[in-house]
N, C-alpha and C positions, 0 to 999 in steps of 0.2 A: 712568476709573480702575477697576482690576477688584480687588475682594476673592476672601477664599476661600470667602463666600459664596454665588457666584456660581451654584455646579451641585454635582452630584453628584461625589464622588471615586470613585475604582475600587473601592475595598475597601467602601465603599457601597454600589454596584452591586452588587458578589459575595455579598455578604450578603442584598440583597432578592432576588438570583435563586436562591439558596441557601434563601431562605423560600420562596420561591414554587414552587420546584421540590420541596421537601421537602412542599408541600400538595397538590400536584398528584399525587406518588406517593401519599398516603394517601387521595388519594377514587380512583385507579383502585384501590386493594387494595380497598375498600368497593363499588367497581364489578363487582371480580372475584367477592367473598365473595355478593353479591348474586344475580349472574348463577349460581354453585354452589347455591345457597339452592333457587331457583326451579327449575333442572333435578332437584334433590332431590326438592322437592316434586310436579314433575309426575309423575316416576317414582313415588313412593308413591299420588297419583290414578287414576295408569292401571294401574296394579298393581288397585289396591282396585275397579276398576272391571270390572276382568278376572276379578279372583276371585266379584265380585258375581255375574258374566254367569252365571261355570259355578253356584252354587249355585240360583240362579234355576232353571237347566235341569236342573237334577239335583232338585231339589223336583216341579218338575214332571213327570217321568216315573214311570207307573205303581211301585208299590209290589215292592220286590225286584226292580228291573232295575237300580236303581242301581250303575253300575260304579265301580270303582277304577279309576287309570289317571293319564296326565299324556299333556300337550301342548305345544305350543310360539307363538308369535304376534309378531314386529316385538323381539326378543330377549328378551322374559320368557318363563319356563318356568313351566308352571302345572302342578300336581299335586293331586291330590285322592284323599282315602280316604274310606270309605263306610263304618261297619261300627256290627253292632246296640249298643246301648244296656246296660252288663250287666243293671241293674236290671229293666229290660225288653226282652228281646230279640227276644219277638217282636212287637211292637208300637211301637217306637222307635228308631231308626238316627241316628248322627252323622255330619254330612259335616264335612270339614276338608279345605278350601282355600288351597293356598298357593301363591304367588304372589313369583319370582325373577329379579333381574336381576342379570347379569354373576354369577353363585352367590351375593348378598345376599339376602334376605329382605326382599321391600317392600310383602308384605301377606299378611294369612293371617285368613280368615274361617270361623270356626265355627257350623253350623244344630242345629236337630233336626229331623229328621221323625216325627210320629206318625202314626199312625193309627189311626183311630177304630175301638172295639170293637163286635162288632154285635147 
């Protein structure tokens, strides 16, 4: 003899697949926000890493050869200005590095160079 115990009814089922479907789309939206997150971040890494390279090389080149200028590299655009210090202008120069992808802004590094009086 069967009850109505016995199993699941339809509108039971619709409901658990209705919860389980409704969980399922909010860990792939926490899947997608994640994956956004992390290509975010790489892009600000490789940006700040980009702008690091040019300040580095622009430190290191002899005193007043420092150019202005920009260039390009894997789609960021890198830009840099060189120019003296007002306080002291002949002894101290600022570089400013910045550092673009798709026309954003995803790093921008500021130095000083002095040099020593004799």
């Amino acid at each position: 003899m069967r009850t109505e115990s016995d199993g699941f009814s339809l509108i039971e089922t619709l409901i658990a697949t209705a919860v389980f479907l409704t969980a399922i789309a909010a860990v792939l939206q926490l899947v997608t926000l994640g994956i956004a997150a992390n290509l975010g971040a790489r892009r600000r890494t490789e940006a700040a890493v980009f702008a690091a390279q040019k300040v580095e090389e622009l430190l290191a080149l002899p005193w007043g050869t420092e150019p202005t200028a920009a260039d390009a590299r894997d789609g960021y655009a890198r830009e840099w200005v060189v120019r003296p210090l007002p306080r002291n202008p002949a002894s101290a120069i600022a570089i400013d590095v910045r550092v673009t992808f798709g026309g954003v802004e995803q790093a921008r590094l500021l130095a000083v160079k002095v040099r020593q009086s004799r």
